[in-house]
Residue, then its C-alpha position, 0 to 999 in steps of 0.5 A: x812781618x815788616x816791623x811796622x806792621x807788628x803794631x795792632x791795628x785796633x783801636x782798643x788793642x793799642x789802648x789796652x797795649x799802651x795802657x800796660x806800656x805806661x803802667x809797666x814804666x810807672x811801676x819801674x820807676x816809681x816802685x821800684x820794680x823789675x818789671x818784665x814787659x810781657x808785650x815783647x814775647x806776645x803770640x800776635x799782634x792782636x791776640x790779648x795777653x793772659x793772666x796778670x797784667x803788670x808782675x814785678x820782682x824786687x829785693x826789699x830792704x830785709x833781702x827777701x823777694x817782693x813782688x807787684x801784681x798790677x792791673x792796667x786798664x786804658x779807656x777813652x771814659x773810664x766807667x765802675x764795670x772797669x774797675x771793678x773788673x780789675x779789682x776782680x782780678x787783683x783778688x784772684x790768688x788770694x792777691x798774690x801774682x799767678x803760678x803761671x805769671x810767675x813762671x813766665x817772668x822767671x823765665x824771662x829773667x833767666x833768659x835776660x841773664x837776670x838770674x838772680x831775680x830768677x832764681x828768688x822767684x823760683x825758690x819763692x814758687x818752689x820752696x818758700x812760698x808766698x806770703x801775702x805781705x811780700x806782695x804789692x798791687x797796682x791798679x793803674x788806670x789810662x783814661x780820658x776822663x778823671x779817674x780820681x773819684x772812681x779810683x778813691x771809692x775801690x780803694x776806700x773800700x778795699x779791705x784785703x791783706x795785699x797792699x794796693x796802690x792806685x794811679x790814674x794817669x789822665x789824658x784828655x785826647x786819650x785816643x788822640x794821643x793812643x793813636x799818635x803814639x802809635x803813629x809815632x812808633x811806625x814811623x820810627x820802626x820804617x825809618x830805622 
């Protein structure tokens, strides 16, 4: 397939890509976390990805593994149902990243010769465990109308053991800028 077809072509698709995309970036830069970016090694270009949408890995400052469980919704108007759904999957696992997440982030850290990383995370699933206080979640949100007092109520009443943060990014022409990013991003593959 030429690269600039890899791009999907639907609407929702591309948010909900650019959404993770952002989300993956904000996580890295201002948490602090390794974030694998499962988008690259996605089956096809509008087959949805499984299971945990952002998963991270740092050593904290004690030297013990720390991992994010992130959820990253892209939406022109951004309702209740969405959150709540994020929400929804935040909880699962008792609030820590899948099995299956994990697995795939040690993989690919393996592959990208991050072995380090890897192996915390293997040790993590295998011998130590997981404990609630080693994992942060993110509920980041992409939306054209103002995420604050949406985001506010979830986090007000949120009540699990799992740190959480919430981030909303607003853009106003939501779709308009979805679709130039996207525009921008063909163009750019073609001339390369």
């Amino acid at each position: 397939m030429p690269r600039g077809e890899a791009s999907p072509p639907s609407k929702r698709t591309r948010s909900g890509d650019l959404g993770e995309i952002i989300g993956a970036q904000y996580a890295t830069l201002e948490l602090g976390f390794r974030v694998v970016e499962r988008l690259r090694w996605k089956d096809h270009r509008e087959m949805s990805m499984r299971g945990d949408d952002l998963v991270g890995v740092r050593v904290g400052t004690s030297g013990t593994l720390e991992l994010l469980k992130g959820e990253a919704k892209s939406r022109a108007t951004l309702g209740t149902a969405t959150i709540t759904d994020a929400d929804v999957s935040l909880r699962r696992d008792q609030g820590r990243p899948s099995p299956h997440a994990l697995s795939f982030v040690a993989d690919r850290l393996h592959e990208l010769g991050e072995h380090t990383l890897a192996n915390l995370v293997d040790d993590a699933q295998l011998t130590t465990g997981i404990k609630q206080r080693q994992v942060v979640q993110l509920l980041f949100t992409f939306t054209g109308n103002d995420p604050r007092n949406l985001l506010r109520t979830n986090t007000a009443a949120y009540q699990g053991r799992v740190k959480r943060f919430a981030v909303g990014l607003q853009v106003s022409e939501h779709q308009a800028f979805v679709a130039n990013a996207y525009s921008k991003a063909v163009a750019d593959a073609r001339d390369s």
